[in-house]
N, C-alpha and C positions, 0 to 999 in steps of 0.2 A: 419706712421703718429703718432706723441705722443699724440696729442688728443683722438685719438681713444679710447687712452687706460684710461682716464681718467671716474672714474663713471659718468651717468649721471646725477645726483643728483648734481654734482659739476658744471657742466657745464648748470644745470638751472639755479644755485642759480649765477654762471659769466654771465650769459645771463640778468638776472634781474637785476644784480647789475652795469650793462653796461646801462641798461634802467634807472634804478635812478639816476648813476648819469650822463649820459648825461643832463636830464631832470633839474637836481638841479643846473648847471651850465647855464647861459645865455648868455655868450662871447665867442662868437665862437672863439679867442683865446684860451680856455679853453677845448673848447671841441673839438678843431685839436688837441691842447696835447694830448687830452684822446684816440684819431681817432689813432694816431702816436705811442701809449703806447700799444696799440691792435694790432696794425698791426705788431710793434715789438716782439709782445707774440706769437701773429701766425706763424710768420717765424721763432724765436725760436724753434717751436713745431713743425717745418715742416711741417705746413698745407699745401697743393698745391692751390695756388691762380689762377691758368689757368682761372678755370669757372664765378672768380669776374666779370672780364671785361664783362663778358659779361651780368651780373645783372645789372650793371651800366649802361651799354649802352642805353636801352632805356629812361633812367633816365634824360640823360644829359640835354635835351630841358627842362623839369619838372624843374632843378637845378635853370637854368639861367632862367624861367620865372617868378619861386619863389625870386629871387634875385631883379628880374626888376621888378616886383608887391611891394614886401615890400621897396625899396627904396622909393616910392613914398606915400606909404599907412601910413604905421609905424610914429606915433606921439608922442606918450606919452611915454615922457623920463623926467626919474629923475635927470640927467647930465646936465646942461645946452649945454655945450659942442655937445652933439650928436644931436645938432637942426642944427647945420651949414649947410648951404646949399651946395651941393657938384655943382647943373648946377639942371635949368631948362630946362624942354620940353612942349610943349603948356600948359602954363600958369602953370602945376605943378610943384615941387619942391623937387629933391629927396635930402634926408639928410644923413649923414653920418651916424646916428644913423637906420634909415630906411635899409640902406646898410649892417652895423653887425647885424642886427637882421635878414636880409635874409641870411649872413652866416653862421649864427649859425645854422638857419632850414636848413639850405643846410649838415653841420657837424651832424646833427643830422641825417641826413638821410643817410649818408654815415655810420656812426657810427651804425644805425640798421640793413641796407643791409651788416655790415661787418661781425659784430656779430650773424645776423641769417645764413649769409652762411658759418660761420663758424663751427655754431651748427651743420644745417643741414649733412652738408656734413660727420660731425664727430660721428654724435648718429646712432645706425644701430636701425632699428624701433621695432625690439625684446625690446630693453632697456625701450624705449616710453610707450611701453604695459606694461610692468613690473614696470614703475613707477605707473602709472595710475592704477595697480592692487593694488600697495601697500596705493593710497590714496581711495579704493573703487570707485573708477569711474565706472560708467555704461559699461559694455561690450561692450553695443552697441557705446557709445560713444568712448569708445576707437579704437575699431578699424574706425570707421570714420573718427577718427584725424590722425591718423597712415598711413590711407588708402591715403587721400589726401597727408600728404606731401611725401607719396613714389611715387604716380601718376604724381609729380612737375619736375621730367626731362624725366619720357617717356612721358608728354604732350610736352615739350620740342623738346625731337626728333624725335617728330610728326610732328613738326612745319615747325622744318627745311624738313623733307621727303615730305610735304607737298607742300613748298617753290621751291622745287627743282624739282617738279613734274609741277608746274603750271607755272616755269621760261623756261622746256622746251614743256609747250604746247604754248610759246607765250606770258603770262601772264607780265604786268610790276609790278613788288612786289611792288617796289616803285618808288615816284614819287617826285616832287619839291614841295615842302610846308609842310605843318600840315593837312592841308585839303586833299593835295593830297598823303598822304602815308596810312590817312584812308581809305579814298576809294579804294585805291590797297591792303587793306588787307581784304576786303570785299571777294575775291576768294579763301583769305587762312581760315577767321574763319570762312565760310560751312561747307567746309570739317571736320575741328578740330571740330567746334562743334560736328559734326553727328558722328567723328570717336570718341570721349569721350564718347557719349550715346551709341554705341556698347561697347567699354572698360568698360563703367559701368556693363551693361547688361551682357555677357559676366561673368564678376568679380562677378555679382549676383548668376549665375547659376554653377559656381565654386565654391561656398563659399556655397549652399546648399548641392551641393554633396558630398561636405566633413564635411557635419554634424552641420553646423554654426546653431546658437539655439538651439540646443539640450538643451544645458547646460548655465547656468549662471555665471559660475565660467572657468577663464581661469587658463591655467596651461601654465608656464615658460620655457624656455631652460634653464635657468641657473639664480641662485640666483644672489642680488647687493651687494655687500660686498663694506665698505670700506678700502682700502689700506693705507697705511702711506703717498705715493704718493698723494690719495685724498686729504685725508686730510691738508697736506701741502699744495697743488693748494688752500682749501678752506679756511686756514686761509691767506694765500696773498690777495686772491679776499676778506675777511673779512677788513684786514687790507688797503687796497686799495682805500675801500667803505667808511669807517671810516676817512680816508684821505679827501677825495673830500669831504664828510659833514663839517669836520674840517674848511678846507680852505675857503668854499663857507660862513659857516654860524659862525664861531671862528673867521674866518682873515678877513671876506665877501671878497673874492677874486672871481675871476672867474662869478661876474654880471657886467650886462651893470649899 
């Protein structure tokens, strides 16, 4: 994977600059382009997307109810245009403008699930440490930040091991509705619960015995250097970022 190989320091500063300008564009026209301009950069770079689907997945319900909430809710529009009524429902009024503003929060959230599983999957947590050393972060703080996003897929394939152990005592994981898929995951998060406060525990009593606190000052595997590589990825993402300011607040493109 090419990302891998990219410093991490470039890959914060594509991560934040993926957060602004989603955030500076408000037409979710706008910000599928930018969804669409990411997702091309990733497959470019041969990131492996297997694991997306599955961040998504529980997302989907969340999408369409943020969709079907601001259709009806969302008023204050600068456009005349985006007052039209698209169909009422008991006595409410959903509007077209209500409608792209719940697509845009829907692009934005795909836009952040893409871009964080992109980082993730690409920064190995040695680098994370090594940034956080070089801005003075607390030790402690560091490894706590590092510690949780490396624990985010063996909680994962807890879950499922979990799932598959309570599907052959009997158990129905899930069930028809909203209501009823909480309640069937009541069997699975005991378990995970009580089996993370072992994995913490556990994680505690390893981390003393190999001397954690001793000392205040962490030491590296290996320095961050930039490449010519970086720095090329980081003036595109520079140039990029400067783009979408342009267009949104030079041309005002890209608002409702």
């Amino acid at each position: 994977m090419i990302l891998e190989r990219v410093d991490v320091r470039v890959k914060i500063l594509a991560f934040f600059a993926v957060m602004v300008a989603m955030f500076v564009f408000t037409d979710p026209l706008a910000n599928t382009v930018l969804l669409a301009l990411l997702l091309a950069a990733l497959v470019a770079a041969r990131t492996p997307l297997r694991g997306l689907w599955a961040m998504l997945q529980p997302l989907l319900i969340v999408l369409v109810l943020i969709v079907a909430v601001t259709m009806f809710t969302s008023t204050q529009f600068t456009q005349p245009e985006l007052h039209a009524e698209l169909f009422s429902l008991w006595g409410l009024s959903a509007t077209l403008g209500g409608l792209l503003v719940g697509l845009n929060f829907v692009a934005r959230i795909l836009l952040m699930v893409l871009a964080t599983y992109a980082f993730t999957i690409s920064t190995p947590i040695d680098d994370l440490l090594e940034v956080l050393s070089r801005v003075h972060a607390p030790y402690w703080l560091s490894i706590l930040v590092t510690t949780s996003i490396s624990f985010i897929p063996t909680m994962g394939r807890k879950k499922d091991l979990i799932v598959e152990a309570q599907r052959a005592r009997g158990a129905r994981v899930k069930d028809s509705g909203p209501v009823g898929q909480i309640v069937s995951f009541v069997p699975i998060m005991v378990p995970l619960i009580t089996n993370s406060i072992l994995m913490a525990d556990n994680l505690a009593v390893a981390m003393t015995n190999r001397g954690y606190g001793a000392t205040n000052a962490m030491t590296a595997m290996r320095d961050l250097r930039f490449r010519p590589a970086d720095i090329a990825v980081m003036t595109v993402v520079l140039i990029v970022l400067g783009g979408v300011i342009w267009l949104r607040y030079g041309w005002e493109m890209g608002a409702l």
